[in-house]
PASEBA-1860 file (N, C-alpha, C; in nm, 3 decimals):
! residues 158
1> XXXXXXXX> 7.315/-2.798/1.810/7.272/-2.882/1.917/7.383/-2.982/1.953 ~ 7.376/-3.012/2.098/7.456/-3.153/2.142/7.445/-3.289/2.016 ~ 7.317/-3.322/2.021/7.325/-3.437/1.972/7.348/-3.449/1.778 ~ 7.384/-3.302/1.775/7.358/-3.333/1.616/7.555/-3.343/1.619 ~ 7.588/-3.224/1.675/7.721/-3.245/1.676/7.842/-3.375/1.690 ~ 7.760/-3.421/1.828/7.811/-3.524/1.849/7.789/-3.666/1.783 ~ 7.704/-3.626/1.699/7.668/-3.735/1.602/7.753/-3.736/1.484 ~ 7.790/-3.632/1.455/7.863/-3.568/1.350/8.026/-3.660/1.384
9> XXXXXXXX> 8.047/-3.639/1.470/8.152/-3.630/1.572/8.221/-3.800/1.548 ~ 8.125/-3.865/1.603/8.100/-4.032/1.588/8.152/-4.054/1.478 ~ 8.062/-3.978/1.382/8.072/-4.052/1.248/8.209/-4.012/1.161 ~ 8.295/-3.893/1.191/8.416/-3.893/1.157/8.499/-3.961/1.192 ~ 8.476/-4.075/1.302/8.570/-4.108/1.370/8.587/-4.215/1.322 ~ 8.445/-4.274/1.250/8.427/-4.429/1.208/8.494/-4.444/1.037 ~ 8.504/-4.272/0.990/8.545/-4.266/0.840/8.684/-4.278/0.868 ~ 8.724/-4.211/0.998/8.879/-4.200/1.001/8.936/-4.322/1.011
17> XXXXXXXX> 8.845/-4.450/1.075/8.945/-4.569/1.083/8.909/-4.633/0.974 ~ 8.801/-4.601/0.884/8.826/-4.697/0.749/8.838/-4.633/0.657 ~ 8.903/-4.514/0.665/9.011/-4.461/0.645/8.918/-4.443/0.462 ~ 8.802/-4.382/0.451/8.737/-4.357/0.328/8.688/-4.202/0.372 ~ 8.636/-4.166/0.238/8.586/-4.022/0.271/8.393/-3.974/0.303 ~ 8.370/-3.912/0.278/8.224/-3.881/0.261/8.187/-3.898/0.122 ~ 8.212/-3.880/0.017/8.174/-3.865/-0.080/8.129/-4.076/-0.130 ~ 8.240/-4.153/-0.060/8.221/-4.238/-0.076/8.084/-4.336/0.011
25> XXXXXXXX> 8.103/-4.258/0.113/7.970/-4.302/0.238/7.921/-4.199/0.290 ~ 7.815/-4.110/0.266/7.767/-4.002/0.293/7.721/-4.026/0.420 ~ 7.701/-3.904/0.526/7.635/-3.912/0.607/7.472/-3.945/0.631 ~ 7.483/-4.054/0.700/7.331/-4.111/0.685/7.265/-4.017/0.803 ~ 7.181/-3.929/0.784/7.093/-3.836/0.877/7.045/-3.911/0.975 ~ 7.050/-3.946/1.088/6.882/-4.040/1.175/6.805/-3.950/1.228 ~ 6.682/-3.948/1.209/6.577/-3.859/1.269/6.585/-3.795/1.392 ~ 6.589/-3.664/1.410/6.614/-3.622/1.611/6.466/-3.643/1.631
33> XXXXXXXX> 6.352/-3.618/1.592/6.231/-3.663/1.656/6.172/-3.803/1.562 ~ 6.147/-3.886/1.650/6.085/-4.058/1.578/5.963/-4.011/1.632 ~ 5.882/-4.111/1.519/5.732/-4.133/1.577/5.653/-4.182/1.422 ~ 5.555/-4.152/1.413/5.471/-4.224/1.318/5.386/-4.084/1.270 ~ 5.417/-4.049/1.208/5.356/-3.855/1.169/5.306/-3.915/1.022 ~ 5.230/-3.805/0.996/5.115/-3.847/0.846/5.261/-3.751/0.736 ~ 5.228/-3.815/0.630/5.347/-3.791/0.549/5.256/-3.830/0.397 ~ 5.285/-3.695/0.317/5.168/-3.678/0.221/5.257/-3.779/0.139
41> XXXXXXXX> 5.113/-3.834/0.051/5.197/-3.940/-0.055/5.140/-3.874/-0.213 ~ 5.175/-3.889/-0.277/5.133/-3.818/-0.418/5.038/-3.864/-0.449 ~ 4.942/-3.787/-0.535/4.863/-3.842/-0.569/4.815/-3.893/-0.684 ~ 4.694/-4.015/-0.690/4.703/-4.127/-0.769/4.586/-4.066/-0.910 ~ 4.610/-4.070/-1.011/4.502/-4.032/-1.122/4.391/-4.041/-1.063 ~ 4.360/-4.109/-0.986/4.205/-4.119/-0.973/4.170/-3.996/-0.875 ~ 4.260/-4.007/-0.803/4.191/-3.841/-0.688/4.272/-3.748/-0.802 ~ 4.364/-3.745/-0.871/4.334/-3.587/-0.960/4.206/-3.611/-1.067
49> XXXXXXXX> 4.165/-3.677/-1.094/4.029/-3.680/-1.198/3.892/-3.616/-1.077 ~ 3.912/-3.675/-0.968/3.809/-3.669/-0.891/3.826/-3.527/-0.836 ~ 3.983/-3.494/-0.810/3.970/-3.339/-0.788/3.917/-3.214/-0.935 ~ 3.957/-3.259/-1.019/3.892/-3.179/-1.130/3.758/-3.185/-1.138 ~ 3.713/-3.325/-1.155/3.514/-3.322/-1.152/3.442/-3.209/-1.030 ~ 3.520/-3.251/-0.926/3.466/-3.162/-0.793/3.484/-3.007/-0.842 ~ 3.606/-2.982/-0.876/3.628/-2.824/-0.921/3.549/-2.792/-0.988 ~ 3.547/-2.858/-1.100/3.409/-2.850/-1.224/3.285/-2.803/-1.185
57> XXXXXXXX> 3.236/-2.936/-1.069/3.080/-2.899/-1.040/3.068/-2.803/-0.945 ~ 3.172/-2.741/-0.848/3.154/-2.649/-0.801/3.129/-2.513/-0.893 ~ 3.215/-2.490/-0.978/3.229/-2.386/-1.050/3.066/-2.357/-1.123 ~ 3.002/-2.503/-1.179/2.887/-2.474/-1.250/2.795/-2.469/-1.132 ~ 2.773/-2.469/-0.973/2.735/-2.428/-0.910/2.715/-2.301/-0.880 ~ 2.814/-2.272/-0.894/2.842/-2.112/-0.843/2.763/-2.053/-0.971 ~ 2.812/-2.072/-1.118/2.695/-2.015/-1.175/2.577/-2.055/-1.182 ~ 2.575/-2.183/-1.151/2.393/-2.199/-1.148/2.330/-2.083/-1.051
65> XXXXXXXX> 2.378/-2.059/-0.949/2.342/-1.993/-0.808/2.338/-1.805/-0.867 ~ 2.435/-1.795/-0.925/2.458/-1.662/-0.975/2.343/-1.646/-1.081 ~ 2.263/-1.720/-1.177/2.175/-1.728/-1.268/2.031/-1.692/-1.148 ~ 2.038/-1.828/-1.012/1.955/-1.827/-0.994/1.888/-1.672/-0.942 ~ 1.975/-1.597/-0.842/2.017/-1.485/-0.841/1.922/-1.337/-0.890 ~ 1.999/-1.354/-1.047/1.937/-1.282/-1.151/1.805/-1.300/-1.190 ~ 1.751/-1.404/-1.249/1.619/-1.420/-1.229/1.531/-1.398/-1.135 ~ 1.593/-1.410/-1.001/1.491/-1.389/-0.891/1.492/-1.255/-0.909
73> XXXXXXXX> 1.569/-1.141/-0.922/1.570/-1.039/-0.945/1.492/-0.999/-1.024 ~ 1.497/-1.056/-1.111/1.368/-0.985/-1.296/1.223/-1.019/-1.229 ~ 1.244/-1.146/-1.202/1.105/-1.165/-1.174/1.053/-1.092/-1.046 ~ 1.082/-1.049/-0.909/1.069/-0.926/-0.853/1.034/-0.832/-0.907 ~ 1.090/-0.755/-0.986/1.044/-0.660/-1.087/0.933/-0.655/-1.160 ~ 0.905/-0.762/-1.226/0.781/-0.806/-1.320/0.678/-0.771/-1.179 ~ 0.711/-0.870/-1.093/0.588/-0.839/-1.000/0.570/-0.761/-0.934 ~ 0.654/-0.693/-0.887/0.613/-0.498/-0.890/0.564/-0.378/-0.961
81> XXXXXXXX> 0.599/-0.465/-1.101/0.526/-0.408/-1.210/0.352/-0.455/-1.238 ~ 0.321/-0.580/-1.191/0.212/-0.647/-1.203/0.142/-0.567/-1.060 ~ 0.188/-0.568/-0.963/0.088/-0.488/-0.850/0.072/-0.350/-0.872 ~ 0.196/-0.289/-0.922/0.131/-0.124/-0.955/0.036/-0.203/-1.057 ~ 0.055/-0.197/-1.148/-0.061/-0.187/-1.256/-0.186/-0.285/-1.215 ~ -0.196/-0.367/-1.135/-0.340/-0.421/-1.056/-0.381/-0.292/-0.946 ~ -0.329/-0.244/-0.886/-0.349/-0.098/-0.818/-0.403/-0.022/-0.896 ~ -0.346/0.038/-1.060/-0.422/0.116/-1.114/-0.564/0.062/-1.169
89> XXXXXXXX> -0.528/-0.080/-1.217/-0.698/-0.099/-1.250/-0.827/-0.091/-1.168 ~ -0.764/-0.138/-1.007/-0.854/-0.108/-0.867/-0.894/0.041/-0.898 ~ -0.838/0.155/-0.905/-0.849/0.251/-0.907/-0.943/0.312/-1.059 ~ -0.850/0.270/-1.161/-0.994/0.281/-1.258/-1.113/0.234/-1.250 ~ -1.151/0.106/-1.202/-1.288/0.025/-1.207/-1.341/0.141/-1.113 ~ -1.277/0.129/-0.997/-1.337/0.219/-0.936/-1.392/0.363/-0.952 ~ -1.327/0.447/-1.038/-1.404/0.566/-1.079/-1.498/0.505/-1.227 ~ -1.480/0.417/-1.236/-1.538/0.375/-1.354/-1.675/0.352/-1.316
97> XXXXXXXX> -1.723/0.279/-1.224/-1.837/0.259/-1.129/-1.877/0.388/-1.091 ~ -1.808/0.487/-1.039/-1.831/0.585/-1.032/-1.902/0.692/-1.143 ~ -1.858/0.672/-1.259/-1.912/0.740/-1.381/-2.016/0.662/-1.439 ~ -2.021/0.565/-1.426/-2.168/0.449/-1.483/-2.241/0.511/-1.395 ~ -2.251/0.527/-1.242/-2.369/0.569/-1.174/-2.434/0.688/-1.253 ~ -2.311/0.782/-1.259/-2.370/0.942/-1.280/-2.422/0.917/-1.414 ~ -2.406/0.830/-1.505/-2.442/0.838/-1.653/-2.577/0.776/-1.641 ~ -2.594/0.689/-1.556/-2.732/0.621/-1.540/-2.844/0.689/-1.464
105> XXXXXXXX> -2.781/0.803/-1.384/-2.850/0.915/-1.335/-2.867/1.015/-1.413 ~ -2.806/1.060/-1.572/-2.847/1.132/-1.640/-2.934/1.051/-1.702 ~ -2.900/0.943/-1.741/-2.968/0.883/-1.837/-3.126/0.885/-1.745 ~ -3.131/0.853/-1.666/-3.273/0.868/-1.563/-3.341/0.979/-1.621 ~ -3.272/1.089/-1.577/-3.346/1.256/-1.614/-3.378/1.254/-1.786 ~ -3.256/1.205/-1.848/-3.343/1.228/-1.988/-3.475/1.136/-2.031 ~ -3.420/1.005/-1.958/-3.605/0.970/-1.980/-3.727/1.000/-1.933 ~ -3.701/1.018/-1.850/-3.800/1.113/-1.756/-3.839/1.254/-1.864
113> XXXXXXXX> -3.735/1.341/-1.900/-3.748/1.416/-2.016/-3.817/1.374/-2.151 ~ -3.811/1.252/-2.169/-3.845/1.269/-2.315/-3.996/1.173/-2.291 ~ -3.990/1.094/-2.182/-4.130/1.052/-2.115/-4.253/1.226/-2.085 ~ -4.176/1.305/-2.048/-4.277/1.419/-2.043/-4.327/1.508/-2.177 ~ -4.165/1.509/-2.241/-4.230/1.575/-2.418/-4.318/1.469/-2.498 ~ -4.341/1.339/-2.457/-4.399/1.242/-2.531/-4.545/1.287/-2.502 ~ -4.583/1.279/-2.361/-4.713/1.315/-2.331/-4.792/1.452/-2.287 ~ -4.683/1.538/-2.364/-4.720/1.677/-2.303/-4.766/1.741/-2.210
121> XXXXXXXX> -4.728/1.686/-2.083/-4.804/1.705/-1.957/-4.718/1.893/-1.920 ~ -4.608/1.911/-1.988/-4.589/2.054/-1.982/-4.616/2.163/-2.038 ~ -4.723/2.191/-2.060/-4.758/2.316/-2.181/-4.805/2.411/-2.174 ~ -4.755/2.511/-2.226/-4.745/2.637/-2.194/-4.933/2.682/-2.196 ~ -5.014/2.767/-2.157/-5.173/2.745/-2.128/-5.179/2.883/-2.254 ~ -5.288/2.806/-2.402/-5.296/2.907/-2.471/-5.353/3.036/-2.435 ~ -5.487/3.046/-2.307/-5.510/3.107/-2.276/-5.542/3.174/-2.165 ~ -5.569/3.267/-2.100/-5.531/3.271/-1.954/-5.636/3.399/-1.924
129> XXXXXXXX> -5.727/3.307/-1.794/-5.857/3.361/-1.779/-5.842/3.441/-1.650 ~ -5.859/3.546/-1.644/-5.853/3.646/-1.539/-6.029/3.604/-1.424 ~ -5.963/3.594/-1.319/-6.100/3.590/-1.238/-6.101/3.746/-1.121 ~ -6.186/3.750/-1.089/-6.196/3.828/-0.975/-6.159/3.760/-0.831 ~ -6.154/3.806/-0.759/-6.108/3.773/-0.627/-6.246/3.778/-0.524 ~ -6.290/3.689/-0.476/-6.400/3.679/-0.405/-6.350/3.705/-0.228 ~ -6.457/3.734/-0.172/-6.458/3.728/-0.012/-6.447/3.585/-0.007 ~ -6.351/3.540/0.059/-6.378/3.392/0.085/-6.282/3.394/0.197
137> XXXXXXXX> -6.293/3.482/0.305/-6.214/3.504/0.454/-6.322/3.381/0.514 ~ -6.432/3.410/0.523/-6.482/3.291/0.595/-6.543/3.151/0.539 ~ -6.481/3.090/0.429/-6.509/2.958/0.342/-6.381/2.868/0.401 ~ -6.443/2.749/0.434/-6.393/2.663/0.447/-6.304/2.587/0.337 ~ -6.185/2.568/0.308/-6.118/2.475/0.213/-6.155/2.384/0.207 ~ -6.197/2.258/0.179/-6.218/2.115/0.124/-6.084/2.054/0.110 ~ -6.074/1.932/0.191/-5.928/1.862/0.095/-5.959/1.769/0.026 ~ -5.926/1.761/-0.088/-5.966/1.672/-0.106/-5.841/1.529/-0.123
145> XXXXXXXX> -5.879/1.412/-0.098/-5.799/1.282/-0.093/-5.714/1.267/-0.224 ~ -5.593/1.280/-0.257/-5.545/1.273/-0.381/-5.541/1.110/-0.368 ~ -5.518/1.051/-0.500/-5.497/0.948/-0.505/-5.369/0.902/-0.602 ~ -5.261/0.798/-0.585/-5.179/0.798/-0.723/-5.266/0.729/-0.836 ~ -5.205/0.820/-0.924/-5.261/0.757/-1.078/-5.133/0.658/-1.132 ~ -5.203/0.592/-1.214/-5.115/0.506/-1.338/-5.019/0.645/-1.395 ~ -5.050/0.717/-1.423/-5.020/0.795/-1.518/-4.885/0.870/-1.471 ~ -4.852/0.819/-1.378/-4.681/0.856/-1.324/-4.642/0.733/-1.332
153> XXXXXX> -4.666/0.620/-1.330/-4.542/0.512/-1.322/-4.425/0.524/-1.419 ~ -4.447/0.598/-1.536/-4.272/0.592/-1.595/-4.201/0.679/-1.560 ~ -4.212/0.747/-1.400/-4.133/0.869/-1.377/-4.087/0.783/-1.268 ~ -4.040/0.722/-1.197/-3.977/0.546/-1.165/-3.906/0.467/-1.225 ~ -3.768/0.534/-1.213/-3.662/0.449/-1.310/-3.645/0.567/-1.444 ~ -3.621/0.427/-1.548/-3.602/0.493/-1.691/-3.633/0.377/-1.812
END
């Protein structure tokens, strides 16, 4: 550039009349751009302590988060495992209800069964009376009014 040269330029001219070298008065640089620019300054123990704590709690963040993660995962599982197996018990109760009916419907017939061998209302007839067969083309039938007896109520239930 112009101005670096000619700066250069100047300043040999000022060594040549006092008659010293560079080594004794180095070239002093002056800035080609001035202004007021941010210019990092080192830093003080207290922001490196404060940068380590921050690193720190990030890091045990990240595994807290990674834990939290995993667990949510197991426990998903558990409770997929808890609805199938509430599904199968829906499904057992349910044929289960199903087989109490039919058992309470046998159980019906055998009391009913052992209500009829109790009172022998089935028995075979020791003897068996032959009749003749009458004209009875023109006899009127009779009905007669049945009525219920006591004597069936334990065939109702069990």
């Amino acid at each position: 550039m112009n101005l670096n040269s000619s700066r250069v330029r100047i300043e040999e001219r000022e060594l040549l009349y006092k008659q010293s070298s560079y080594t004794t008065t180095p070239i002093k640089e002056n800035a080609v751009i001035e202004g007021s620019f941010y210019q990092e300054k080192p830093m003080t123990v207290r922001e490196m302590v404060t940068r380590r704590i921050n690193k720190s709690l990030c890091f045990c963040l990240v595994i807290a988060i990674c834990i939290t993660f995993v667990s949510y995962y197991i426990a998903m599982n558990y409770e997929a495992k808890l609805n199938s197996l509430d599904n199968e018990i829906v499904r057992l109760n349910a044929e289960n209800q199903d087989l109490q009916a039919e058992l309470d419907r046998y159980k019906s017939f055998n009391n009913v069964d052992n209500k009829i061998g109790a009172f022998n209302l089935l028995q075979k007839a020791d003897k068996v009376i032959e009749v003749t067969a009458l004209n009875a083309a023109n006899k009127e039938v009779e009905d007669t009014a049945r009525t219920a007896s006591n004597n069936f109520d334990w065939a109702i239930g069990y």
